[in-house]
Each structure stands twice: as structure tokens, then as C-alpha cells.
N, C-alpha and C positions, 0 to 999 in steps of 0.2 A: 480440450479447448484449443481453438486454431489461435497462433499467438502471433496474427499480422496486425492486431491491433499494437504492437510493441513497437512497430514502426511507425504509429505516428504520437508516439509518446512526445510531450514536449523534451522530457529527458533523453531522449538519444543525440542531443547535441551537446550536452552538458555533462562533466567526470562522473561516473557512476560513485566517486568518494563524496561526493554532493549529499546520494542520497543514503548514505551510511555512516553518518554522525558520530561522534563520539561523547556530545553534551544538547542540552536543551536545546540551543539559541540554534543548534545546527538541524533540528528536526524542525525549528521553526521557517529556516530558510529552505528545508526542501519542502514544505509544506505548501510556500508560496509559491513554488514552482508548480507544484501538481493540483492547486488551486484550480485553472481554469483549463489544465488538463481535458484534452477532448477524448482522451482513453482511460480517463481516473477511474470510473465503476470496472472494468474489464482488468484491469490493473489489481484493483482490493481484491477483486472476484479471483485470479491466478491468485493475487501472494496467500488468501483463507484456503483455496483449496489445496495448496500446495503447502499447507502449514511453512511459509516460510517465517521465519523469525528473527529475520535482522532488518537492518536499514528502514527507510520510508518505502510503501509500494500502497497506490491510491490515495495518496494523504496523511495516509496512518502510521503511529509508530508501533513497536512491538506490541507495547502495554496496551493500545486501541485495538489491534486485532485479536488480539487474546480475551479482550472483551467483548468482541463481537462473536465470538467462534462461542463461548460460554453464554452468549442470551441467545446463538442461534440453539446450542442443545439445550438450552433449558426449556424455548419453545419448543422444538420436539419431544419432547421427553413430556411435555403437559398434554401434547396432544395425541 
């Protein structure tokens, strides 16, 4: 995946500790960032395939993408 969509992330102007929370209330502030993200799908899409597992990437936090990676194989696996 070509990763020029990362530069026009709303987040390249803002601390990358923004999106690497340590509590709730902070996955909620990076959420509202990537809220009207014009690279947010392209974003989820690197951090699932790249199983990354920390911080917000697309919106999501860990525990969202670990559940998305788990209804994706359960779709495959039905089909």
C-alpha cells in the first residue's frame, strides 16, 4: 500500500502522543481528530494490515481493531 495518503492525515500537524493515549478520555480526543479525517479509511486499512496495536489509527483503538480483524476472519472462514 503507497502510504502518500499519511500526508494529508489531519494528524501530521499534531504530537503523534495525541494519538497514543494512556486512558479513555484520550482515545476520545484522538478520535475527534480523526473524525472528519480525509485519510481515516486508508488509515484503519495500514494500521489492520499491518496488525498494528497501539495508539488511535482511523478512529479506532486497539480493542476496535482487534475486533474488526476477528469479524473479518470469521467472515472468511464462513465463506
Amino acid at each position: 500500500m503507497e502510504l502518500e495518503w499519511m500526508a494529508k492525515g489531519r494528524c501530521t500537524s499534531i504530537p503523534p502522543s495525541m494519538f497514543f493515549p494512556s486512558d479513555g478520555s484520550g482515545v476520545e480526543v484522538a478520535r475527534r481528530i480523526c473524525a472528519d479525517c480525509p485519510v481515516k479509511a486508508p488509515c484503519l486499512e495500514y494500521a489492520l494490515e499491518h496488525r498494528i496495536d497501539h495508539g488511535v489509527w482511523g478512529g479506532t483503538s486497539e480493542r476496535e481493531r482487534r475486533r474488526i480483524l476477528k469479524r473479518r476472519r470469521e467472515t472468511t472462514a464462513a465463506h
